[in-house]
N, C-alpha and C positions, 0 to 999 in steps of 0.2 A: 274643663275649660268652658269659659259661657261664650255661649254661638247666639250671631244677634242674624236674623233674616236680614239676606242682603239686597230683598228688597225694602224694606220698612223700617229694619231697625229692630223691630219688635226682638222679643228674648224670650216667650211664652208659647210653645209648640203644643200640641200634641199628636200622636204617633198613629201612623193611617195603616203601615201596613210594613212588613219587611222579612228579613231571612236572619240567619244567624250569625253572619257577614255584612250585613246591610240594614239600614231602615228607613222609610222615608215619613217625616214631621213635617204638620201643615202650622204655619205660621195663626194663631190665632187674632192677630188684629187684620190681616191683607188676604189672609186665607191661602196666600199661594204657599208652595210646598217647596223640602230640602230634605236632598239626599244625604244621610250619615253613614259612614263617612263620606268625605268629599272626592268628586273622584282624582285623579293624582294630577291632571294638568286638562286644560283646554286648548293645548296646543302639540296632541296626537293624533294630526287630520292630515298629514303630507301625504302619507301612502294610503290613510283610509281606504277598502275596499266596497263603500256602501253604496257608489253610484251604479255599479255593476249590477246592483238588484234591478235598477231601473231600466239598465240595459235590458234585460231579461225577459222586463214582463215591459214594453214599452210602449204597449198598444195602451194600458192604464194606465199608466204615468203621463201620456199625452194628452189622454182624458183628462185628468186631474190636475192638467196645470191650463189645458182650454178650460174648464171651470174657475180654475182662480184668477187666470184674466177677466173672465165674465165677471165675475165679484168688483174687480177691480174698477171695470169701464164703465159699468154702471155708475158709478159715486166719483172718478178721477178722470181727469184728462189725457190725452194720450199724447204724449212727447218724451223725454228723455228715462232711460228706466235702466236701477241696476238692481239686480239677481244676486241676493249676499247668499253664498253656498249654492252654485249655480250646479252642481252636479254636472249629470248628463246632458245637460242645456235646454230640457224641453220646455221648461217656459220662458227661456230667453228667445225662441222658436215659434212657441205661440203670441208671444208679445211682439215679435215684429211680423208676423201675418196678421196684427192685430194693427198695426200702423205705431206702435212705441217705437222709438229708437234706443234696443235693447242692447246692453252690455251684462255680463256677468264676474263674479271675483270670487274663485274658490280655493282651497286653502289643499288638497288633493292632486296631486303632481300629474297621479294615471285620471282624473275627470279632467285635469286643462288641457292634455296630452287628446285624450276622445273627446272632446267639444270642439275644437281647434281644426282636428281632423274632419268634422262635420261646419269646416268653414265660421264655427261661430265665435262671438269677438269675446273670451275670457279672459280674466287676467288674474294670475296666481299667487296666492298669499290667505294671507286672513286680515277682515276686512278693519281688526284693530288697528292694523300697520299702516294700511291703505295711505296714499295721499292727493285723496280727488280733493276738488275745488269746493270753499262753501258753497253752499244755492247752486249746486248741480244737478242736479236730478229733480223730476217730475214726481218720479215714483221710484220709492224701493222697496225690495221685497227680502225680508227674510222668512224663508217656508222651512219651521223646524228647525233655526238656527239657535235662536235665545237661550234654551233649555242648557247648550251646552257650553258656557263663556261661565267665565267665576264672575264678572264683572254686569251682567246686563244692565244695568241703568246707566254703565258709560258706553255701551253699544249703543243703545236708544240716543244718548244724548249726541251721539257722534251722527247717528243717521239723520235726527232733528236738524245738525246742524249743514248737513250734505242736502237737505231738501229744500227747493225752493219755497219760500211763504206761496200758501194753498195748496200745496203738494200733497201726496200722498203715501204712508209709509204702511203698508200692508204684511200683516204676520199670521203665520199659520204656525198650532201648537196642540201637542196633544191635550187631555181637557181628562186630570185624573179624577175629576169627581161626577166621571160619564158611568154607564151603567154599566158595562163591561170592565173597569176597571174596579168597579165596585164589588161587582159580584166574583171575580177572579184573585182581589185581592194582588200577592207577589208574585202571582202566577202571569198578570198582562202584560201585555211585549213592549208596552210604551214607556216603563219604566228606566231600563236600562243606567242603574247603578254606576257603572264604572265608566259613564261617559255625561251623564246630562246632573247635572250643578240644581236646578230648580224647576217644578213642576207648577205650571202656571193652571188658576181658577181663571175661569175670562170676567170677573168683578177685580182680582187682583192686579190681571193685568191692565186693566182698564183704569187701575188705581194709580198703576205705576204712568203711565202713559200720559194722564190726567195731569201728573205731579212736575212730569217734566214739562207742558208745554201743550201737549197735541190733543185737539180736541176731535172724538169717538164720531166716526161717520158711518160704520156700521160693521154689524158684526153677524153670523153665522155659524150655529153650530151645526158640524159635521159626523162622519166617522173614519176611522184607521180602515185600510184596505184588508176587508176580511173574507176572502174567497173560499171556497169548498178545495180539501185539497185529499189526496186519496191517502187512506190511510193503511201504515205498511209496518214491520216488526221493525224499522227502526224512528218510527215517528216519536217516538218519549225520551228517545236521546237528546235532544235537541229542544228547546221553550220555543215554540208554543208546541211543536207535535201536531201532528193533523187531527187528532182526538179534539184536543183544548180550539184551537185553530177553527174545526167546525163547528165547536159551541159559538164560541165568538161569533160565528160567521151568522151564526142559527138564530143567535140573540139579537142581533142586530138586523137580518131581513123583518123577523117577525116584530121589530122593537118592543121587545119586552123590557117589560119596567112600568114601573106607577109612578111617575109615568117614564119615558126610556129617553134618556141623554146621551146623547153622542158624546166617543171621546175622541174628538181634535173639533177644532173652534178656528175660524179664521177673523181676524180683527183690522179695518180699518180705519184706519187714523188721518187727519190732516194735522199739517202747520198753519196754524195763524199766522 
């Protein structure tokens, strides 16, 4: 069967890396990437269990979303703001100690259950279905959403069309042509086969962005949360294992690489 990129169109791949079950092919005209096969649906998120990580370790996760509002208020105004896949709510938290008027909309039954309880204004679904008003919002955020919809250019066009003209639509993604994804190959955590549909280049997505509408106000490469973890006779059960886990972690303090790219990228955009 011929598979056309569902970002571009394109039909001309080649093969970055995969398993015997799995491969992921980067688009050669857009450069951004697709998982083979596809994984079986983008709407296995009700019970999701993955805000719980955030629960966990919540002192970094708080960091990391005071950081992407920083990103944000530098380049965007600060008024109306929705959180698309709001988790555990922490930056719909730091956005309003930040003076946004934050709402969130996640698709996780037990994260709208624990946001809700920590008093914050969620609202539960997936933001395909959603039905907010055109030219609502200031600013949206999807942190790690795109990757996993069959659909992302009717995401984007949907969000384009929820943001007000000058607005700002802010996205965070991993970035598989970082140096840890390089040199790990099937082995790095950010791939995740049987959940995420497309692996974004930030010229890719800067391509797709472009195409609908929203013009590039700035961008920032980052990295995936790679901490020291202690390692034990069951760490290789499990990808990454604390082995793999503190190369990563090792490769990235000392950035190595000729030169060393981060993999996750944060991108914002406005509406004209």
């Amino acid at each position: 069967m011929d598979f056309k990129c569902r970002i571009c169109g394109g039909n001309q791949f080649k093969r970055v890396t995969g398993r015997s079950t799995w491969e992921i092919r980067a688009c050669l005209f857009c450069t951004n990437a697709s998982t083979f096969p596809l994984p079986i649906s983008d709407r296995q998120y009700n019970d999701h269990p993955f805000f719980k990580y955030s629960i966990k370790d919540a002192y970094r996760w708080r960091l990391a979303a005071a950081g992407l509002i920083r990103f944000i208020t530098k380049s965007c105004s600060r008024g109306s703001l929705l959180d698309v896949g709001s988790g555990g709510g922490f930056v719909i938290e730091e956005a309003l100690a930040a003076g946004f008027q934050a709402q969130g909309i996640d698709a996780s039954h037990l994260a709208v259950i624990y946001a809700r309880s920590r008093g914050l204004p969620v609202q539960e679904g997936y933001f395909q279905d959603s039905s907010f008003s055109q030219s609502t919002f200031d600013v949206i955020i999807m942190n790690h959403v795109l990757e996993h919809v069959t659909d992302p250019r009717g995401l984007l066009i949907k969000a384009y069309n929820l943001i007000r003209p000058g607005g700002c639509l802010c996205l965070g993604q991993t970035n598989y042509l970082g140096t840890v994804p390089r040199i790990f190959g099937s082995y790095w955590y950010g791939w995740v086969p049987s959940e995420h549909y497309t692996h974004f280049s930030l010229s890719g997505i800067s391509y797709l962005l472009k195409n609908i509408g929203f013009q590039i106000k700035a961008t920032k490469i980052t990295t995936l949360f790679w901490d020291w973890q202690r390692i034990t006779a069951l760490s290789f059960q499990h990808w990454p294992g604390a082995f793999l886990n503190n190369l990563a972690a090792f490769i990235t303090r000392i950035k190595f690489g000729f030169p060393f790219v981060g993999d996750q990228f944060n991108i914002l955009a406005s509406r004209n």
